[in-house]
N, C-alpha and C positions, 0 to 999 in steps of 0.2 A: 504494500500500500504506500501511496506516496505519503513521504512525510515531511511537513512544512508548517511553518507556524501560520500560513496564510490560510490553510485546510483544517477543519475538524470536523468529525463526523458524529452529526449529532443522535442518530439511534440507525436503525436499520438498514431506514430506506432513505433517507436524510445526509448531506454533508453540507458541510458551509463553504467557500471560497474568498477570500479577500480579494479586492481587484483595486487596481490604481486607479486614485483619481486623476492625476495628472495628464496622464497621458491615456487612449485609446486602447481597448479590450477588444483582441484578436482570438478566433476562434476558425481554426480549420479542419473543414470540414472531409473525409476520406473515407472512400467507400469503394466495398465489392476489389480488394487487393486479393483475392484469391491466392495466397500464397501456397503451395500446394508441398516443400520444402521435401519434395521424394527422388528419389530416381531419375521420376522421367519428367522433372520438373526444373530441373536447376537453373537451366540459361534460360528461361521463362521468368521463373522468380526473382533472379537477379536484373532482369530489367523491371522489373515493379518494384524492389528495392531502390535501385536508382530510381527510379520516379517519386517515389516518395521522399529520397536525401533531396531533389532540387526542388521538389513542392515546399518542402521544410524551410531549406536555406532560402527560396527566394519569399517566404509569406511570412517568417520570424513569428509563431503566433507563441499565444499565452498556456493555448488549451488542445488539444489534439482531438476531435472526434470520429472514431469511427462507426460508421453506419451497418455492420454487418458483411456477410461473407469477408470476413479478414482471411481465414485461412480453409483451407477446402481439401480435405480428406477423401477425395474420389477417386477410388483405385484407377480408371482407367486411364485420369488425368495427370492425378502427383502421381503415384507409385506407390501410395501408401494412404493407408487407413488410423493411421496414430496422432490422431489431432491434438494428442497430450503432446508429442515432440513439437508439432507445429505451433503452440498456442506458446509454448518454452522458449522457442526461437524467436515468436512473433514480440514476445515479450524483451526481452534480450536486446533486440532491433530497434525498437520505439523506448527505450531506456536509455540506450546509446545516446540519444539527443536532450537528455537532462530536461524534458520540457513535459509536463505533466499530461498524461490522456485517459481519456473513457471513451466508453464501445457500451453498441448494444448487440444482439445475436440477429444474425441474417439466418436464410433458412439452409445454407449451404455448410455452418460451423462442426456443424454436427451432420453426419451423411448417415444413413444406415449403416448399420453393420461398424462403423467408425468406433475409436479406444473409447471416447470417455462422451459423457450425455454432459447437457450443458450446467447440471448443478457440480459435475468436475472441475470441468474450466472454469465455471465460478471462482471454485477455489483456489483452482492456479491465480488466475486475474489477481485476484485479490493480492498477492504476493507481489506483484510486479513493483519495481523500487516507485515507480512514476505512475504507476496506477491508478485513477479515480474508481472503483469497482464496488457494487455490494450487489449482491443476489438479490435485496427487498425481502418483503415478505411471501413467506412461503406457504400462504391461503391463496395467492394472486395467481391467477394464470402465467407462465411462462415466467423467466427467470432473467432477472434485470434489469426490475423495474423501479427505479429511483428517481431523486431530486439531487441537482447540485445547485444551492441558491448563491447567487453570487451577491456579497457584500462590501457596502463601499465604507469609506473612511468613520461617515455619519454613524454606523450599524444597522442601515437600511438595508432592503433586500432590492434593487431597484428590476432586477430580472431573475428569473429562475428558468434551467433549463432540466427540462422531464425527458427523462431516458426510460424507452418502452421497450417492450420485447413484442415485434409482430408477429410473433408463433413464428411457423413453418408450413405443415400442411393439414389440411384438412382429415375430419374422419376417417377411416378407411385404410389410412396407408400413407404411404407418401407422393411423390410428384402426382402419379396419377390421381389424387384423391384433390386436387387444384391447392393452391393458397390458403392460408388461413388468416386472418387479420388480426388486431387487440378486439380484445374478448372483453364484453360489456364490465365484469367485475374490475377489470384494471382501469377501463373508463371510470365507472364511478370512483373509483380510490384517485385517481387522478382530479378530476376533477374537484372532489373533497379537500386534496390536500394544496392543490392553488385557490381556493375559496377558502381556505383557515388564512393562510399567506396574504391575500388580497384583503381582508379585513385589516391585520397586521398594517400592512402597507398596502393604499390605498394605490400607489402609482404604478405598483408593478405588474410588468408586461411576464409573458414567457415564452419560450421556444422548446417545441417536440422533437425529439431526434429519434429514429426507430427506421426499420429496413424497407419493407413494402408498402410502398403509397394506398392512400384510401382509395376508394373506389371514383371520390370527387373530384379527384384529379382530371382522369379521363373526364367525366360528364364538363367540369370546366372547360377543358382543352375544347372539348368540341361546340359548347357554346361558343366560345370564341371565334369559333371556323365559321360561323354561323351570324357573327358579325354584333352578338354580343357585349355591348360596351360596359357592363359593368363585371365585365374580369378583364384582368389587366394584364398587358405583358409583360415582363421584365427583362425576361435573357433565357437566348438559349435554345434546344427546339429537341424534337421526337424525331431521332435514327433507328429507331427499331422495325423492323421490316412489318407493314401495313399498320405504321401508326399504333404496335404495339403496347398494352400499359400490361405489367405483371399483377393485375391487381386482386381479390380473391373474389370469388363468388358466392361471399356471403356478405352481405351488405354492412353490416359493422355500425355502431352509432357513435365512432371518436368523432367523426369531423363534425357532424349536425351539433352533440356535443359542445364542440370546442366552439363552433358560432355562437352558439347561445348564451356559452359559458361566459364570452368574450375576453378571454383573459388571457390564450393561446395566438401570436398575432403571428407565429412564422413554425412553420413544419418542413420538417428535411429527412429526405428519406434518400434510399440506391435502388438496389435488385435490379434495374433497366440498365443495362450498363450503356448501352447507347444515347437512353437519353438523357437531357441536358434541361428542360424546360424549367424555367420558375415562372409562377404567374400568381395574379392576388384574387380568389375568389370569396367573395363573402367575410370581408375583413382578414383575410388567411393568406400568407404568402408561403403557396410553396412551392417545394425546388428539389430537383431533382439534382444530387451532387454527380459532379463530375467522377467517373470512373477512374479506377487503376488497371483491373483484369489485363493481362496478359494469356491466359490459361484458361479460365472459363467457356469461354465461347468460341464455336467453329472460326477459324480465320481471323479473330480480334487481334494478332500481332500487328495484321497489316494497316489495321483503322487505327488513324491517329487524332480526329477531330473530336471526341469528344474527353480523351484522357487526359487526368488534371486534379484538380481538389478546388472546393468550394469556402473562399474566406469571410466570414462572418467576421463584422468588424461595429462591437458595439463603442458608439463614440463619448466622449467626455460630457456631449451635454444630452447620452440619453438615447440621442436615434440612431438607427442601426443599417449598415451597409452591407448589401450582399453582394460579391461577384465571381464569376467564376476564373481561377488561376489555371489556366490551362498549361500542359506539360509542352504542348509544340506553338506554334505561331498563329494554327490556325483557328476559328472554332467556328463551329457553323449555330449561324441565327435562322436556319429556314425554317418555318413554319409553312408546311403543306395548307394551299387552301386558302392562305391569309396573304393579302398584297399591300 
């Protein structure tokens, strides 16, 4: 666990954070790094390692977040099924940079058949020198699901960011059985636990961090296509073959939720790795983080337009900048459909 006098961890599911007043609170954003650290993965790996040393050195952030699939136990791809080695290594990796991080689980961490289930790696995480990590509570669906409230000079909370676990799959099984989403109970405990917060401190905003986008994504997206002006664009655009969204097939109530709740004003998720889009629907800005994968997907060595990492940069008086740091020069804004 990282340890710093800027940090305490106030019970379970709980930590606190110091942040500077003086100067501007960096958070970057890293997703779907599929490191697969086997056999038939090495010179794959080692370019997603290097992509992350210059995502690092060129965005100097405060806070590291990863979004899920960090590491990928899929025998036909790394060579191995020991996601304890891989979570060891990953950890080792991102300590190397003396810069503190949190993760939540994609649906790739843990594969079938894989060494350890995610209350394992839990327990690795937690160990990591620069680790932000706590399992939450263990009535809640899925494993990971936390707050880090970040605190300024005053002992205000002026943001908090909720770390969620979006499952993996659905009933049945796994791939085949589709997606699984956040599961109503972590909604309501979510919810609860920014509405104890927002009483506290009346100004604080917050931001969701978790793996598979809600379903509202897509529906936004395509109002937009549709010449909808009350979703917004921001950056970025859908590479996924036919306008693809991984989203789950069960309709889930975090985002209606989080509208109503009003207190969630930016959500960040991965699993798309091609795409890229942020956009603002229903007071809600979300975004899709730029990818890492090398290994994951058929032929992704050779696509370079959307690999990168996503900088969150909350400023000194309060408001908050997103953009996306791409790993090459280019990065595609086309949005299919929209002129």
């Amino acid at each position: 666990m990282y340890r710093s006098d800027r940090l305490r961890q106030v019970d379970e599911e709980t930590f606190t954070l110091r942040i500077p007043k003086d100067r501007d609170f960096k958070i970057l954003q890293l997703t779907d790094l599929h490191l697969g650290f086997g056999i038939l993965s090495r010179n794959r790996d080692k370019l997603a390692l290097d992509a992350v040393r210059k995502l690092i050195k060129k965005s100097k952030p405060d806070l590291i977040v990863l979004t899920g699939d960090s590491i990928f136990p899929f025998l036909p791809k790394s060579g191995t099924l020991n996601n304890r080695r891989q979570a060891k290594k990953l950890m080792a990796f991102l300590d190397s940079f003396e810069i503190p991080y949190t993760q939540v689980f994609g649906n790739h961490d843990c594969e079938m058949g894989s060494v350890c289930n995610k209350e394992e790696l839990a327990e690795l995480y937690k160990k990591g020198r620069y680790c932000i990590f706590t399992e939450g509570r263990k009535e809640l669906t899925g494993v990971g699901n936390f707050l880090i409230e970040l605190v300024d000079d005053s002992g205000k909370v002026p943001l908090s960011l909720v770390m969620l676990d979006s499952n993996m799959y659905g009933e049945g099984g796994w791939f085949y059985s589709g997606f699984d989403c956040i599961q109503d109970d972590q909604v309501t405990w979510c919810m609860g636990r920014l509405n104890a917060l927002k009483r506290e401190y009346p100004d604080m905003n917050a931001m969701a961090f978790f793996h598979m986008p809600p379903r509202e994504f897509k529906e936004a997206y395509e109002k937009m296509k549709l010449g909808d002006k009350n979703v917004i664009y921001r950056h970025g655009s859908i590479g996924e073959k036919n306008e693809y969204f991984g989203i789950s097939k069960f309709k889930g109530t975090f985002f209606d939720r989080a509208v109503k709740n009003g207190i969630i004003k930016w959500m960040f998720c991965g699993h798309d790795h091609l795409n890229t889009l942020s956009l603002i629907y229903k007071g809600i800005q979300m975004t899709y983080g730029m990818s890492i994968d090398y290994l994951g997907y058929m032929g992704i060595k050779k696509s370079y337009i959307q690999r990168g990492g996503t900088l969150i940069t909350r400023r000194t008086d309060g408001s908050v900048d997103i953009r996306m740091v791409p790993l090459g020069a280019v990065v595609s804004t086309r949005v299919k459909g929209v002129h």
